[in-house]
N, C-alpha and C positions, 0 to 999 in steps of 0.2 A: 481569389477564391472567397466565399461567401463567409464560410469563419473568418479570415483575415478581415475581413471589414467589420465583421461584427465585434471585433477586439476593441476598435476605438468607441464603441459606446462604453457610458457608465453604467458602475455593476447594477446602479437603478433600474434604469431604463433595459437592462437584458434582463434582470429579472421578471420587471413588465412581461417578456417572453415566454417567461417561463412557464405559466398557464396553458398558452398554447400549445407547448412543444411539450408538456406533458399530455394533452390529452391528446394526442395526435403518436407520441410514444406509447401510450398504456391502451387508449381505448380503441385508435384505428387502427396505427399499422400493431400494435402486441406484441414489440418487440421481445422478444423472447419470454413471453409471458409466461406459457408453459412450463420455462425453466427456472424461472423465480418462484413460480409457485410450488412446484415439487419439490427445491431447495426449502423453500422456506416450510413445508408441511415435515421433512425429515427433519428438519430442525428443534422444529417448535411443535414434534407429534401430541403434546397435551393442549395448544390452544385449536380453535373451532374453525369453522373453515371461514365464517364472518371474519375474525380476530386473523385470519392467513390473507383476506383480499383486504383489510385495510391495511394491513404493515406492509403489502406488496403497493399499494398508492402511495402509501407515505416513502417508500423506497425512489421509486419513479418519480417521487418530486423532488428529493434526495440528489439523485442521478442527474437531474435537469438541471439543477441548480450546482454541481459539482463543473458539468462541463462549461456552463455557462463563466463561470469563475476563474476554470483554466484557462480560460478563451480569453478573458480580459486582463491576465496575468501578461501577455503580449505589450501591453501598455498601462499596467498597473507601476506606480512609482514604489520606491524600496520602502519609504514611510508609511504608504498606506497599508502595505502587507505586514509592518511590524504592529500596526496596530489593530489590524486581522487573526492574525497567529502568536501566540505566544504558548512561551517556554514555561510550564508548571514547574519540574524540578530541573532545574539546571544544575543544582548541585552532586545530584548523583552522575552525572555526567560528570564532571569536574571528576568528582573520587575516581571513576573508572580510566580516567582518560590520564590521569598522574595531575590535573589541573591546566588540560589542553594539552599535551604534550606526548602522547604515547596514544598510538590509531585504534580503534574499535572497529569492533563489527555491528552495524545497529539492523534487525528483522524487522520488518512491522508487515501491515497489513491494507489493504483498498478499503481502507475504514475513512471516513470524515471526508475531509480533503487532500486526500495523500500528494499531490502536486505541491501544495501552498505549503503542507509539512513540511517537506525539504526547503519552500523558500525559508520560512519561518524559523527553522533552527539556524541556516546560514546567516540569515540579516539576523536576528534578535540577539544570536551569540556571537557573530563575526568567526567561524570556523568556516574550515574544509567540507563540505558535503561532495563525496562522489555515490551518487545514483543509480545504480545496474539498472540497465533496461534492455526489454527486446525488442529488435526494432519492429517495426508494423507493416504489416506484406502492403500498405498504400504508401507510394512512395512523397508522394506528398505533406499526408496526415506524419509521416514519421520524421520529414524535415521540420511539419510546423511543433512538434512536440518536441524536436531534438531544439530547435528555438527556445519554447519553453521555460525546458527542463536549465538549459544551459544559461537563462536571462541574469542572472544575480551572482554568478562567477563559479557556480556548481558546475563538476566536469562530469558528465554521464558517462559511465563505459559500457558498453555492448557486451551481454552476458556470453558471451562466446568466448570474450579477450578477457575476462571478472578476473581467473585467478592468477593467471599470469602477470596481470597489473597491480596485483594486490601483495604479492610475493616478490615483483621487484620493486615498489615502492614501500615494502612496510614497513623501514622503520621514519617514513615520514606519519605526523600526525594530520589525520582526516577522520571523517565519518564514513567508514565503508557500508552503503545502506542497500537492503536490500530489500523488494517487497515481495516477502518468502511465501501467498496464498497462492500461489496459479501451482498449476497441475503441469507436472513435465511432462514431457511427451515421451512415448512407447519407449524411442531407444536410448536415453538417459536415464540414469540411473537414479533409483526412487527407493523411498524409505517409506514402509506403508504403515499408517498408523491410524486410531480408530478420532475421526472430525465432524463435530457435530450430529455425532451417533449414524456415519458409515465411516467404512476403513477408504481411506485414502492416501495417496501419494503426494511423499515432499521430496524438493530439490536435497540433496546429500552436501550440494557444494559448501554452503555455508560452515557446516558442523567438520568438513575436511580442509578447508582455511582454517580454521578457528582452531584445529591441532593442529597443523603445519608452523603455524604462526605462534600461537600462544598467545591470542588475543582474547580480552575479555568481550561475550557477547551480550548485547542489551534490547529489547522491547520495545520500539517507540506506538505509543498508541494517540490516534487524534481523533479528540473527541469535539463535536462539535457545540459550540455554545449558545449559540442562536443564530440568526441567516445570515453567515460569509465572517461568522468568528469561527475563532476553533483554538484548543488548547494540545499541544502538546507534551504529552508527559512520557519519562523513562523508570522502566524497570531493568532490574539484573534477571538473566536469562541464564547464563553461565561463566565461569571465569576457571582458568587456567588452576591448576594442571589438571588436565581432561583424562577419565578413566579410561581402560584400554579398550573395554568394553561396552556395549549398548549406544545407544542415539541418544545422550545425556540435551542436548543445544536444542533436536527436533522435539523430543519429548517436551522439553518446559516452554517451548517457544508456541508448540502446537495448544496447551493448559491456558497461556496468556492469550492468544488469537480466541478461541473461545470465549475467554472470559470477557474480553475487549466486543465480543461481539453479542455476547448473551447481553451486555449491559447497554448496548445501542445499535439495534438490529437492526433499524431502518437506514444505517446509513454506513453500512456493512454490503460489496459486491455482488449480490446474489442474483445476475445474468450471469458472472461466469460459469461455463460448464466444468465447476469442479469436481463432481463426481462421473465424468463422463467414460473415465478405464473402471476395468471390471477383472480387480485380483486374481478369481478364480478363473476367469477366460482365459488369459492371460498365458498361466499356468500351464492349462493341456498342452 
């Protein structure tokens, strides 16, 4: 396959690419342009519509350059990605985790490079990262990302199997990671709350491990630092003993995803169809 080949160029030489395969994403085919741009106008209702079609290009070079990077992570070496990706606080990790030793829950977001994220904390800290993902209706594309995902000793689990493996391994120490923006679908069960000024749906799972377990939950955000660096940094999100009542984990997890994306917009997901269910439809 044609990605497979393109893995063994260097990140130079793909990025070379990257020109092309953006103006051919934004300007010909318009990959979902429509919906980046309606995303990005509910978002950002006070900037112009000038200030809406450049953050949507600078997105789309973003994007191009995201996959390009995962693409070369195929035959990237573990050195080169520690000196790609780094750890801002590792310390707060440390407190949460008893000083490696006791498992977390970590949320984050399709901000930066969320792929090299997880290499990034695995190499630069030498820990456990397991990955929830879903697999991808191409069965191909879902082998080359389960490749990937799994290149640097990280064990992805498939969001199907998450709590049951999480429940019978928990009292080993890892990073249980999850990237909690995508929108569930109809008949899973969603917590609706109000996301970049509309109401929308998050997964429940998380905040119902996190009481079953008594696991502290944390914020990973990656921000990016210049083309194919990125920092990753942790926040506390919640920690045990969780109230009886209310979405304490979605509420403060949903406050940081905002904030993480108000502060670097352009390199925030906005093709996914996140606002795509409609609460009050729904309802009748």
């Amino acid at each position: 396959m044609l990605y497979r080949l393109l893995s063994y160029l260097p990140l130079g030489l793909l990025y070379a690419l990257g020109t092309p395969c953006y103006l051919l994403l934004y300007h010909v085919a318009g990959y979902r342009k429509a919906v980046v741009l309606q995303n990005l106008r509910q978002a950002f209702p006070e900037k112009s519509e000038k200030e809406i079609t450049v953050l949507a290009k600078k997105f789309y070079r973003q994007l191009v350059d995201v996959a390009l990077e995962t693409l070369r992570t195929r035959r990237m070496s573990a050195a080169e990605l520690r000196r790609r990706v780094r750890v801002g606080n590792p310390e707060l990790l440390r407190h949460h985790t008893g000083n490696f030793r006791e498992p977390v829950i970590v949320l984050t977001i399709h901000q930066g490079n969320w792929e090299w994220m997880l290499h990034g904390v695995r190499l630069g800290l030498d820990i456990p990262v397991d990955p929830v993902y879903k697999p991808l209706h191409h069965a191909g594309l879902d082998r080359l990302m389960l490749e990937i995902r799994s290149r640097f000793g990280s064990r992805p689990i498939p969001m199907a199997g998450a709590a049951r493996d999480i429940l019978r391994r928990r009292r080993e120490f890892r990073l249980f990671v999850m990237v909690a923006d995508q929108a569930p679908i109809r008949r899973e069960r969603s917590y609706w709350t109000s996301f970049l000024n509309a109401e929308a749906p998050f997964y429940g799972g998380a905040e119902a491990i996190a009481r079953l377990t008594d696991m502290p939950v944390l914020f990973a955000r990656c921000q990016r630092l210049s083309r194919g660096h990125y920092q990753v940094s942790f926040e506390c999100v919640a920690t045990p003993p969780y109230p009886q009542a209310g979405h304490p984990v979605i509420d403060s997890y949903v406050r940081r995803a905002e904030q993480a994306i108000r502060a670097e917009p352009e390199s925030w997901l906005w093709s996914n169809r996140r606002w795509k269910r409609d609460r009050r439809r729904e309802a009748r």
